[in-house]
MINU-205548 format. One record per residue: residue number from 1; x, y, z of N, C-alpha, C in turn; residue in three letters. Coordinates in steps of 0.001 Angstrom, whole numbers, plus 500000, padded with zeros to 6 digits. Last residue first. Layout:
BEGIN
nr = NUM	nc1 = X	nc2 = Y	nc3 = Z	cac1 = X	cac2 = Y	cac3 = Z	cc1 = X	cc2 = Y	cc3 = Z	rest = ALA
...
This chain:
BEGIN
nr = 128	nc1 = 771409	nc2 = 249868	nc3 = 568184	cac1 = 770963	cac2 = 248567	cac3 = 567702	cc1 = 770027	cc2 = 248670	cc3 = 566430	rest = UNK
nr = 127	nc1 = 773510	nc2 = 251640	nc3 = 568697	cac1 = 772614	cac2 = 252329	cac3 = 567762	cc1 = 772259	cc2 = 250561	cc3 = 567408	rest = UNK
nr = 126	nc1 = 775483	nc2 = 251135	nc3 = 570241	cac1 = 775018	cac2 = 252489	cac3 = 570397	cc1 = 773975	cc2 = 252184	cc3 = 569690	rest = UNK
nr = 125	nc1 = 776263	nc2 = 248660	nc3 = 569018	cac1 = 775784	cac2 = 248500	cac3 = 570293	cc1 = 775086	cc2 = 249949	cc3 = 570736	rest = UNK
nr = 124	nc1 = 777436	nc2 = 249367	nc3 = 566870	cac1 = 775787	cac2 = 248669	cac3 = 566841	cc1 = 775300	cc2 = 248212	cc3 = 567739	rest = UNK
nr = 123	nc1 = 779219	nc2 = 251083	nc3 = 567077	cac1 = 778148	cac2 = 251821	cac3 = 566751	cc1 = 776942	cc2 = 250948	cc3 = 566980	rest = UNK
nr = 122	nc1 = 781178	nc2 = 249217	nc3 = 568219	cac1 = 780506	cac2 = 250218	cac3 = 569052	cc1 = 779316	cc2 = 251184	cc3 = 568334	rest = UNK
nr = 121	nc1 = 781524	nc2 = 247527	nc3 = 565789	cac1 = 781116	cac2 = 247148	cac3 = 567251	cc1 = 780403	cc2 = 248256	cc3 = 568297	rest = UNK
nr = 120	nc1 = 783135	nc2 = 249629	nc3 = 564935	cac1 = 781633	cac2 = 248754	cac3 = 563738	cc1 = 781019	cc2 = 248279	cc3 = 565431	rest = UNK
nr = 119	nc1 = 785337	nc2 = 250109	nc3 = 566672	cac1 = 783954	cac2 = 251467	cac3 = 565485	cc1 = 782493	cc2 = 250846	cc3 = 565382	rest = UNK
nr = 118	nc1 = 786500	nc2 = 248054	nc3 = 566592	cac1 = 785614	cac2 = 248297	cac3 = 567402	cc1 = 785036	cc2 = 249518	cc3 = 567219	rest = UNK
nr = 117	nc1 = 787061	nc2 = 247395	nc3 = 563891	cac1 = 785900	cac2 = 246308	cac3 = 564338	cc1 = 785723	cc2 = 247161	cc3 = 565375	rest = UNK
nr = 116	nc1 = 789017	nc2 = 249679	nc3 = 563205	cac1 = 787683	cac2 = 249476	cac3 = 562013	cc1 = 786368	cc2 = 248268	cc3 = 562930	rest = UNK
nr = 115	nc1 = 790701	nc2 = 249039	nc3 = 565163	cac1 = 790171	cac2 = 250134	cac3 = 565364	cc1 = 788887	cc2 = 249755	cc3 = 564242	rest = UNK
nr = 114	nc1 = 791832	nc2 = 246620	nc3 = 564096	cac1 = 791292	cac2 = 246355	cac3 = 564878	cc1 = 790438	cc2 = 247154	cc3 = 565573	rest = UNK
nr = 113	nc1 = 792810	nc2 = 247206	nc3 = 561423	cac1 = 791396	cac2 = 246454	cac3 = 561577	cc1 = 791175	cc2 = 246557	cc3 = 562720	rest = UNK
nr = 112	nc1 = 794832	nc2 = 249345	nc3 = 562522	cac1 = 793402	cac2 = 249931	cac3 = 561280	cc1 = 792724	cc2 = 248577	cc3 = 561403	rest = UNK
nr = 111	nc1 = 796466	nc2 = 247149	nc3 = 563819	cac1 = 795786	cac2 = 248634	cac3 = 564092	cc1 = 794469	cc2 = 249088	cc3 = 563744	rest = UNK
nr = 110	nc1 = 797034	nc2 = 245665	nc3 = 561633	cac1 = 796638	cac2 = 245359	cac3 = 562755	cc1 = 795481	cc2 = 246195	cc3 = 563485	rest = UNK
nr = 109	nc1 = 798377	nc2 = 247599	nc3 = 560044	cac1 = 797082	cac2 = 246682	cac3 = 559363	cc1 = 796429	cc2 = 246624	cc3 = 560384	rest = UNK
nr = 108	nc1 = 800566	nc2 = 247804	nc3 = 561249	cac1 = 799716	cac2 = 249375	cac3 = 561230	cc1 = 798501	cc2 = 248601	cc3 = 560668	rest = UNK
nr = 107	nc1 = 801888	nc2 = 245352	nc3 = 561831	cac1 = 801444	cac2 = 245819	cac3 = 562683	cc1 = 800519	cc2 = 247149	cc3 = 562255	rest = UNK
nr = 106	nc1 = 802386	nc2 = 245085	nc3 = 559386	cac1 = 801615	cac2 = 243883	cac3 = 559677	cc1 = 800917	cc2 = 244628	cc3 = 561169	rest = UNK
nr = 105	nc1 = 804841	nc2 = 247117	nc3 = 558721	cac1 = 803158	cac2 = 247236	cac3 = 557959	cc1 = 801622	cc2 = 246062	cc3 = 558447	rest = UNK
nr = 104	nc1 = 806535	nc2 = 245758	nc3 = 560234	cac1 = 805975	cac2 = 246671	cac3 = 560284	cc1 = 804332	cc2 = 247276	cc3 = 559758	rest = UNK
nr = 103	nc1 = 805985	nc2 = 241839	nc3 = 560419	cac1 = 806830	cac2 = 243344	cac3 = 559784	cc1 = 806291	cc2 = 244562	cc3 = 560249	rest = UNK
nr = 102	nc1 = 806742	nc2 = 238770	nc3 = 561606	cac1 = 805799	cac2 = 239957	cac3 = 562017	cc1 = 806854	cc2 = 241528	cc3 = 561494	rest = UNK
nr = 101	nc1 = 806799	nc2 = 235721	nc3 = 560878	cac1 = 807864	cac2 = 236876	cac3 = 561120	cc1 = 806823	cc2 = 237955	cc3 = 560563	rest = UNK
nr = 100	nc1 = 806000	nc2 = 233170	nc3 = 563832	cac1 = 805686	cac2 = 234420	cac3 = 562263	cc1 = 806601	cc2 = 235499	cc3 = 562190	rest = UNK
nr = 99	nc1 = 807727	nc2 = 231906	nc3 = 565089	cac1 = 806100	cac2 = 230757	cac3 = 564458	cc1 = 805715	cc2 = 232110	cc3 = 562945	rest = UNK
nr = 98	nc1 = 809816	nc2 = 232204	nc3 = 566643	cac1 = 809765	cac2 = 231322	cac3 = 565326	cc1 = 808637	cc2 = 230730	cc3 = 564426	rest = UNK
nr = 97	nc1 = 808224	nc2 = 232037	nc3 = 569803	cac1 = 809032	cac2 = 232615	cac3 = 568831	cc1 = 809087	cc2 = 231876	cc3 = 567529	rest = UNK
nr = 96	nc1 = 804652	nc2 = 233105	nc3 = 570496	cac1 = 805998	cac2 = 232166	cac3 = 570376	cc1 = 806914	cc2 = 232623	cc3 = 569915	rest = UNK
nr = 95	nc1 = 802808	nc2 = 234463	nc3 = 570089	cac1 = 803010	cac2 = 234692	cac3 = 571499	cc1 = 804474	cc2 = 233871	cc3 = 571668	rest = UNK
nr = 94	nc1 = 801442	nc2 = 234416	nc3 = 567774	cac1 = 802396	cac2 = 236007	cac3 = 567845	cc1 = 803062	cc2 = 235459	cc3 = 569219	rest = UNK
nr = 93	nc1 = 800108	nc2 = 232575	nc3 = 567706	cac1 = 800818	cac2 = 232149	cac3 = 567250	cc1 = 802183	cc2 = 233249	cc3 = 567280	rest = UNK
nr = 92	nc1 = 797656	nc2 = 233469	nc3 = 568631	cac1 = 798351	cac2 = 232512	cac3 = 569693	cc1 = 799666	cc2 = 232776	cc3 = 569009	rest = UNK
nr = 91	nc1 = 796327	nc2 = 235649	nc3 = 567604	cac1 = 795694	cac2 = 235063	cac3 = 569208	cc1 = 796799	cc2 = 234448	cc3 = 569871	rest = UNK
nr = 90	nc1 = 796876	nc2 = 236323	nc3 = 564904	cac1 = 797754	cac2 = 237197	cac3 = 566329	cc1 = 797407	cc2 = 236531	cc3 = 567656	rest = UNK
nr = 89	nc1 = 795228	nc2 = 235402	nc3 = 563267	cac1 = 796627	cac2 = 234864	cac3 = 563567	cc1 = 797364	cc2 = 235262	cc3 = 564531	rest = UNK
nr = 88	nc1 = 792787	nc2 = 236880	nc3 = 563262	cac1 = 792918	cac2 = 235940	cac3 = 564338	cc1 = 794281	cc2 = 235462	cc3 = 564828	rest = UNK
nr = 87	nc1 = 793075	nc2 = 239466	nc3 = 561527	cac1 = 793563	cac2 = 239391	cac3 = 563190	cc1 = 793984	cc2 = 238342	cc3 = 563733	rest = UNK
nr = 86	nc1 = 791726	nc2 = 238243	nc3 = 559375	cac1 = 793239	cac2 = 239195	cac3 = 559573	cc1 = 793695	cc2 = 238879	cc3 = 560398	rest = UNK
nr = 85	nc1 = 789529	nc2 = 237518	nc3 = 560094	cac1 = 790018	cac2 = 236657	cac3 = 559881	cc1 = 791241	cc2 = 237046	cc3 = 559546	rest = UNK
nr = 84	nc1 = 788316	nc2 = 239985	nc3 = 560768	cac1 = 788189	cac2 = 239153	cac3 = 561706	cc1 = 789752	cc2 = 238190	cc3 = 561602	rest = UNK
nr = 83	nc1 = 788172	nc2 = 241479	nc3 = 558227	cac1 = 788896	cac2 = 241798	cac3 = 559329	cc1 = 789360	cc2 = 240643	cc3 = 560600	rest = UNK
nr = 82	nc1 = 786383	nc2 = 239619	nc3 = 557407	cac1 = 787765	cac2 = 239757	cac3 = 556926	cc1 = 788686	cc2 = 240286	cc3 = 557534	rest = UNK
nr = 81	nc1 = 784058	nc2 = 240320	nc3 = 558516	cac1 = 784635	cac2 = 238815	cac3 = 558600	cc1 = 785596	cc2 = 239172	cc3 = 557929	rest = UNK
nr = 80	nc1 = 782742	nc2 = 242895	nc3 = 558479	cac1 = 784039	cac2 = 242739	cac3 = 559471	cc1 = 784832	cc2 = 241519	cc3 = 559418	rest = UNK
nr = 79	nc1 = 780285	nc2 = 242774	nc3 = 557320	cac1 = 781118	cac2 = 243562	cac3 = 556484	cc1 = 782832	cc2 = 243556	cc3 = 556910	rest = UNK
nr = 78	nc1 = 778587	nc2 = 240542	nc3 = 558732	cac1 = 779618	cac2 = 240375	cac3 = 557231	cc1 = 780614	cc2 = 241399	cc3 = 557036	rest = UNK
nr = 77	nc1 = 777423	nc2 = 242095	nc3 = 560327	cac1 = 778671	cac2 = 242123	cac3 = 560538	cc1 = 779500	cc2 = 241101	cc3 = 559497	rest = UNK
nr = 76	nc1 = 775059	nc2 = 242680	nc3 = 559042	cac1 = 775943	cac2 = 243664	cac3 = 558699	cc1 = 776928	cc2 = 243140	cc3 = 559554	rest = UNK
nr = 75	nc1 = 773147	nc2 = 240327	nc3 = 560682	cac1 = 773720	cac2 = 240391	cac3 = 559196	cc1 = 774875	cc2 = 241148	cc3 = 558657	rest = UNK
nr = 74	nc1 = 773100	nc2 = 239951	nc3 = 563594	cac1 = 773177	cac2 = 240971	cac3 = 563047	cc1 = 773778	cc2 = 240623	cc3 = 561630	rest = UNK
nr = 73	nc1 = 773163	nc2 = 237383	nc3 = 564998	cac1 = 771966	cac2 = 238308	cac3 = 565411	cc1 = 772190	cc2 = 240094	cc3 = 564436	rest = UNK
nr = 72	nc1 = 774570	nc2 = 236077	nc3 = 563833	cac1 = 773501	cac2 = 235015	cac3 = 564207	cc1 = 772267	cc2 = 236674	cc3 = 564335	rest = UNK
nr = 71	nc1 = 777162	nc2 = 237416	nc3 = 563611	cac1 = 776504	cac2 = 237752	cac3 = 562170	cc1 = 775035	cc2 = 237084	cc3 = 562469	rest = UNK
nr = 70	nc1 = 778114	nc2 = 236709	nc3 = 565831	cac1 = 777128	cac2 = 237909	cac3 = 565734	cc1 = 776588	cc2 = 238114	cc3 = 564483	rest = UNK
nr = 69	nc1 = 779355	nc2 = 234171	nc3 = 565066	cac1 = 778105	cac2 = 234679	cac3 = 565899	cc1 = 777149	cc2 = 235324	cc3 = 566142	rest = UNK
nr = 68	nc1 = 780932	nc2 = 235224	nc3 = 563202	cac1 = 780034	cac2 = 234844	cac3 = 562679	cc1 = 778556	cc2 = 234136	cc3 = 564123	rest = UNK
nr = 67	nc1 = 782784	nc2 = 236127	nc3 = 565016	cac1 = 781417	cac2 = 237376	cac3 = 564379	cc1 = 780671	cc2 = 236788	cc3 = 563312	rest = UNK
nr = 66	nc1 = 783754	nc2 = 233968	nc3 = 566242	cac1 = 783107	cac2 = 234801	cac3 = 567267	cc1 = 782238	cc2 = 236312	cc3 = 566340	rest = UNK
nr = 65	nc1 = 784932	nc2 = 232810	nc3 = 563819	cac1 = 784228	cac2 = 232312	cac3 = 564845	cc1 = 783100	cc2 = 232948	cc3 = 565729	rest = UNK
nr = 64	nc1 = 786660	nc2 = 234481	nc3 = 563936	cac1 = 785376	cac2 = 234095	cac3 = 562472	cc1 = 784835	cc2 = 233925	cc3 = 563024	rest = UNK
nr = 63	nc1 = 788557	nc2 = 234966	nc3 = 565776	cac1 = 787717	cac2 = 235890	cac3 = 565984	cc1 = 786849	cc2 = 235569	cc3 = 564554	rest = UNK
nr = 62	nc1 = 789486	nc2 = 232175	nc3 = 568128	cac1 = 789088	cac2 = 232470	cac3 = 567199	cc1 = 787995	cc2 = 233557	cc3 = 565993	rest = UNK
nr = 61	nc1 = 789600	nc2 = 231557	nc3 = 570796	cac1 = 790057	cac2 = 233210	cac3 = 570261	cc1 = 789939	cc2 = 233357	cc3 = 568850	rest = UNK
nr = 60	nc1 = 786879	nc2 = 230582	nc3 = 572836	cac1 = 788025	cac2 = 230764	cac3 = 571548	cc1 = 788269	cc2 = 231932	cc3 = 571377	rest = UNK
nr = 59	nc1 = 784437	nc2 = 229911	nc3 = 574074	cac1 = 785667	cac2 = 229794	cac3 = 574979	cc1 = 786835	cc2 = 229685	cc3 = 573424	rest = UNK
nr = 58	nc1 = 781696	nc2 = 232039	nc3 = 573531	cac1 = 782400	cac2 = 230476	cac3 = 573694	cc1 = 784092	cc2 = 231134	cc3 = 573872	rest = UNK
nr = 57	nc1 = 779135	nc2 = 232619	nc3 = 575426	cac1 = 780111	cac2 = 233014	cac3 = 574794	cc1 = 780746	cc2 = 232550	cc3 = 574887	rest = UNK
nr = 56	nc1 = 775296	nc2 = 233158	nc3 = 573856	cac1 = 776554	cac2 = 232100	cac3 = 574964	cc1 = 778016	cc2 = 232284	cc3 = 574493	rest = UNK
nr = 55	nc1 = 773744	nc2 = 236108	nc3 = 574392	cac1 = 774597	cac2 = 235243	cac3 = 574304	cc1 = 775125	cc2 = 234342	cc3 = 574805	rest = UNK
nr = 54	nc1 = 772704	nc2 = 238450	nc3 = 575054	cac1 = 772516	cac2 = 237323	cac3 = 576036	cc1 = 773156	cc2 = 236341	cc3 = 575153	rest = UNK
nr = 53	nc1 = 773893	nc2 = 240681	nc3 = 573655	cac1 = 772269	cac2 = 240351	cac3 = 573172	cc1 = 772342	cc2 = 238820	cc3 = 574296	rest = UNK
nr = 52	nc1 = 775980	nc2 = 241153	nc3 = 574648	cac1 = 774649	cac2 = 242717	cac3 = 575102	cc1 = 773431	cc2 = 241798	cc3 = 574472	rest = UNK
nr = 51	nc1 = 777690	nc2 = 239016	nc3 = 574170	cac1 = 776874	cac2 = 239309	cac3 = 575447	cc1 = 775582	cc2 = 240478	cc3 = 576277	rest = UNK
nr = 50	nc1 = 778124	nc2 = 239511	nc3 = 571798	cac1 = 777168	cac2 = 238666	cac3 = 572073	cc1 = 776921	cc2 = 238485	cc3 = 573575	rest = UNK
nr = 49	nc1 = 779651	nc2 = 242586	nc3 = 571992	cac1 = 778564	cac2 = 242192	cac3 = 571361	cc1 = 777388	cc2 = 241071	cc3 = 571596	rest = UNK
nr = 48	nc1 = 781712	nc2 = 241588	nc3 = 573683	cac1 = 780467	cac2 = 241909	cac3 = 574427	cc1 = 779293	cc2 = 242373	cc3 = 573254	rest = UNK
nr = 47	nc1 = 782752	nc2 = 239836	nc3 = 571797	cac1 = 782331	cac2 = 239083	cac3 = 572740	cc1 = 780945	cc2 = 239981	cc3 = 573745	rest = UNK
nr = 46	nc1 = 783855	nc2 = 241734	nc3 = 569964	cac1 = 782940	cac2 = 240719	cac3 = 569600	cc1 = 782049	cc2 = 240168	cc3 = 570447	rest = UNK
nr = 45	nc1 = 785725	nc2 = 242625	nc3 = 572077	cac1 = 784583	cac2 = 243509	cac3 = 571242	cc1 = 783646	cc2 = 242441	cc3 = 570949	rest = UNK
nr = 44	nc1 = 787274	nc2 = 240790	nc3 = 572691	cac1 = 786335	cac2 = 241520	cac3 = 573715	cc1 = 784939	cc2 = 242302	cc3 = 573325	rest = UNK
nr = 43	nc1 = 788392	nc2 = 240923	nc3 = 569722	cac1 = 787876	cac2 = 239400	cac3 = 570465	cc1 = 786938	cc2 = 240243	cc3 = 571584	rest = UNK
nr = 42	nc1 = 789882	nc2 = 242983	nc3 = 569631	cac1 = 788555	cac2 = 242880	cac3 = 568480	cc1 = 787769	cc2 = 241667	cc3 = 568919	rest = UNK
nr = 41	nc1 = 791721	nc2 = 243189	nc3 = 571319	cac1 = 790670	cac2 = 243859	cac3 = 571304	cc1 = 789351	cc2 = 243702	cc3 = 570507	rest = UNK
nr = 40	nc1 = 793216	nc2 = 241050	nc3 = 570789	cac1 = 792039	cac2 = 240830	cac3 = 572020	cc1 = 791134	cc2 = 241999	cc3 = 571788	rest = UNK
nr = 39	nc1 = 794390	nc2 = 241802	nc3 = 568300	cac1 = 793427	cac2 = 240974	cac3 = 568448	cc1 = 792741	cc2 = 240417	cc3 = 569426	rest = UNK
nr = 38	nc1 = 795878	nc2 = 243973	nc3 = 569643	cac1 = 794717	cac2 = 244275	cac3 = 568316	cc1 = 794022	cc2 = 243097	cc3 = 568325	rest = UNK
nr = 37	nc1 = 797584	nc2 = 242485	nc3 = 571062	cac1 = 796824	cac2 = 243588	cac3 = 571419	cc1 = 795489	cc2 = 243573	cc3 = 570864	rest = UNK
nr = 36	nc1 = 799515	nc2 = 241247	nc3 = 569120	cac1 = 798356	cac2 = 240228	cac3 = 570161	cc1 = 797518	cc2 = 241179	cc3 = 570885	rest = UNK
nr = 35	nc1 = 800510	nc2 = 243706	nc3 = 567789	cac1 = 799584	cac2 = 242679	cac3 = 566832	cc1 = 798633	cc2 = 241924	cc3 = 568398	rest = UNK
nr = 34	nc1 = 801718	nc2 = 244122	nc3 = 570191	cac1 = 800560	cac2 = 245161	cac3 = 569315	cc1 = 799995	cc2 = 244542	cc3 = 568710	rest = UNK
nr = 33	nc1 = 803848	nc2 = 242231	nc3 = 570259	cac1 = 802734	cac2 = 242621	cac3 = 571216	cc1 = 801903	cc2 = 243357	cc3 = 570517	rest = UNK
nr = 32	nc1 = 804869	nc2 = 242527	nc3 = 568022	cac1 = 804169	cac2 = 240934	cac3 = 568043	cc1 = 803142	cc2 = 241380	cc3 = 569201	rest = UNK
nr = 31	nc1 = 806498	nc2 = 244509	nc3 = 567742	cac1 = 805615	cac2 = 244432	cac3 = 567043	cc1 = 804283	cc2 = 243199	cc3 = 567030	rest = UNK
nr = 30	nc1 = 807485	nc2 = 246754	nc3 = 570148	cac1 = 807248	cac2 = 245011	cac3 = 569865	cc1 = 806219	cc2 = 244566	cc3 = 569167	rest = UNK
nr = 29	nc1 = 808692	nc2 = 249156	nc3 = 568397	cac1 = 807684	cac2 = 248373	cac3 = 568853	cc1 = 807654	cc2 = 247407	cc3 = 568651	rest = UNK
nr = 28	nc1 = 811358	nc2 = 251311	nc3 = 569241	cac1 = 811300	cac2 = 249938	cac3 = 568276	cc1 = 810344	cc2 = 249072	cc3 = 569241	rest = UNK
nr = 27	nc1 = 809760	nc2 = 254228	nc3 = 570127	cac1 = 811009	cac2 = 253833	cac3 = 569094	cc1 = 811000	cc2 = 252526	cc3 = 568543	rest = UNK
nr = 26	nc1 = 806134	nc2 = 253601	nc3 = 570670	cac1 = 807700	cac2 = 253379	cac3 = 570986	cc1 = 808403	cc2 = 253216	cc3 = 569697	rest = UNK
nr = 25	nc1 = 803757	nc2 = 253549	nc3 = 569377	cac1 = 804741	cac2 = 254445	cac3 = 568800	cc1 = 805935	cc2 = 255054	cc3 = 570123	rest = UNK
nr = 24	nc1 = 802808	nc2 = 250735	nc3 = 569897	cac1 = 802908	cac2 = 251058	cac3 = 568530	cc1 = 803839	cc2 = 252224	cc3 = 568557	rest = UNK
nr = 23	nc1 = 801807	nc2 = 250806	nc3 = 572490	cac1 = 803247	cac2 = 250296	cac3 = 572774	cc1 = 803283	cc2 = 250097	cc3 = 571180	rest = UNK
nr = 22	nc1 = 799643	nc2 = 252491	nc3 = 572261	cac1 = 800884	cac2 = 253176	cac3 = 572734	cc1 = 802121	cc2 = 252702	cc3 = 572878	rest = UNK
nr = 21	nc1 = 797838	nc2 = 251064	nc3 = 571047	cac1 = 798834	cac2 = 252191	cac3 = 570194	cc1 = 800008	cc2 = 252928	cc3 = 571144	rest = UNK
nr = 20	nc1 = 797682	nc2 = 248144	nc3 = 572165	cac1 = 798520	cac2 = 248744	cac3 = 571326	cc1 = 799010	cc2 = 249877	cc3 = 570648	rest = UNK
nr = 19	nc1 = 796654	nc2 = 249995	nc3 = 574807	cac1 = 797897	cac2 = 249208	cac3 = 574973	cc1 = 798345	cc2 = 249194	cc3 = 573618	rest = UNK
nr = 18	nc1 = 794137	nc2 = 250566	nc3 = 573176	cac1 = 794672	cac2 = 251950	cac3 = 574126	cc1 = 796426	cc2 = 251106	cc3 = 574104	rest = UNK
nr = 17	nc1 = 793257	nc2 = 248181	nc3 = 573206	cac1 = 793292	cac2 = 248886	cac3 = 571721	cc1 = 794244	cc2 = 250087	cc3 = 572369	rest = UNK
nr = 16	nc1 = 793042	nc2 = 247022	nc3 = 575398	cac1 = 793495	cac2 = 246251	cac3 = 574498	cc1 = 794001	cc2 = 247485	cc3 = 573774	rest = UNK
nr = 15	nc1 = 790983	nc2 = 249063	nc3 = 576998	cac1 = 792288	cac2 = 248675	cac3 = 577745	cc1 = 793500	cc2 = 248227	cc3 = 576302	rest = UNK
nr = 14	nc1 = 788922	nc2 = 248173	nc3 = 575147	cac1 = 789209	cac2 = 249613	cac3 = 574909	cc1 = 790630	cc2 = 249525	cc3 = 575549	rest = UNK
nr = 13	nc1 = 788695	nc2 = 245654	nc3 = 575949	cac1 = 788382	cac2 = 246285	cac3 = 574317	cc1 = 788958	cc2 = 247330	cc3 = 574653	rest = UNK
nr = 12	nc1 = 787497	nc2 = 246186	nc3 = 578617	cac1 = 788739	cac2 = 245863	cac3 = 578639	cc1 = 789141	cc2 = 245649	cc3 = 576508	rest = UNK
nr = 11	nc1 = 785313	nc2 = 247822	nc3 = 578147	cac1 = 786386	cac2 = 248342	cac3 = 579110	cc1 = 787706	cc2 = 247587	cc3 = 578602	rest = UNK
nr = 10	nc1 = 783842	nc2 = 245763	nc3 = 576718	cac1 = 783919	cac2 = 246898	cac3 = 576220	cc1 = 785267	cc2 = 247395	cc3 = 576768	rest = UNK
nr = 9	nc1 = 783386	nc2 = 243342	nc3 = 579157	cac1 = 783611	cac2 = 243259	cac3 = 577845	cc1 = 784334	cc2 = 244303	cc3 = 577189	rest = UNK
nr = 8	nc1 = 781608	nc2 = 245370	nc3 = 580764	cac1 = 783123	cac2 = 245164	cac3 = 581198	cc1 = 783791	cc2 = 244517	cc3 = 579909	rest = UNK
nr = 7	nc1 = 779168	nc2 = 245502	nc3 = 579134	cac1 = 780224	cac2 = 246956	cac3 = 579305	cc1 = 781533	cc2 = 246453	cc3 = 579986	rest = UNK
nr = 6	nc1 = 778310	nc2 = 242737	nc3 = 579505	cac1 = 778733	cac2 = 243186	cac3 = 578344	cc1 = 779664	cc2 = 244926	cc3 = 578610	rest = UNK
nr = 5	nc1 = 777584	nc2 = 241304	nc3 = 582417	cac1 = 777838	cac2 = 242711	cac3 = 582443	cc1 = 778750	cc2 = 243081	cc3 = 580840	rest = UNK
nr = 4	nc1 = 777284	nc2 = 238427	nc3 = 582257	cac1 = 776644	cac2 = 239291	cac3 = 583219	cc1 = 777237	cc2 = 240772	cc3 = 582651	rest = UNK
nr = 3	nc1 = 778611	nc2 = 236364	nc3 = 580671	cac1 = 778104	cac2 = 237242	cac3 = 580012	cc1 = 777506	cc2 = 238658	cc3 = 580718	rest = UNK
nr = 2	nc1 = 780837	nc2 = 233878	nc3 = 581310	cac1 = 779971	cac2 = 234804	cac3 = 582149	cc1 = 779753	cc2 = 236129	cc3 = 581447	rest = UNK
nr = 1	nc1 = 782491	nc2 = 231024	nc3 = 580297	cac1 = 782521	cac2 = 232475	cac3 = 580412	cc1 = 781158	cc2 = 232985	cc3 = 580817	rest = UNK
């Protein structure tokens, strides 16, 4: 991956998060898409985090992974490793059938962490 421009990172974070709420308040939301939504968004996020500080940005969707990176250059993103580790299950395993049975409330969680990381993300890129 290619770190050159962290704001395209951001763009498509924001593309992610914008896609699940709107395919959230269709009559009957695919709830598995919104969930795999929420967790690219918080993955892009992460990612142009370690790409605004030059980062090497590894090739997972594993989102512990990717903010215990940033935890390398920012301590306060402890406060998101739970969030992180909410989300990740949505990378792959939402994309099959028969692998999770995905409820309603799994999806508004989704949501609220994945909006709570790119808040936290975007303030500490506004405000290093």
């Amino acid at each position: 991956m290619d770190n050159k421009d962290w704001v395209n990172w951001l763009e498509y974070a924001e593309n992610d998060f914008e896609a699940a709420e709107i395919l959230s308040h269709q009559v009957k939301p695919k709830l598995e898409i919104v969930c795999y939504h929420c967790q690219q968004c918080a993955e892009k996020m992460l990612k142009a985090y370690i790409a605004s500080k030059n980062g090497r940005l590894q090739k997972t969707h594993d989102l512990v992974i990717l903010c215990e990176a940033c935890i390398n250059y920012d301590s306060g993103f402890e406060k998101i490793l739970l969030h992180c580790s909410d989300l990740t299950i949505y990378s792959s395993e939402v994309r099959y059938p028969n692998i999770l049975e995905i409820e309603y409330y799994h999806m508004q969680n989704a949501l609220t962490e994945a909006n709570q990381i790119r808040k936290f993300v975007r303030d500490k890129l506004t405000n290093p």
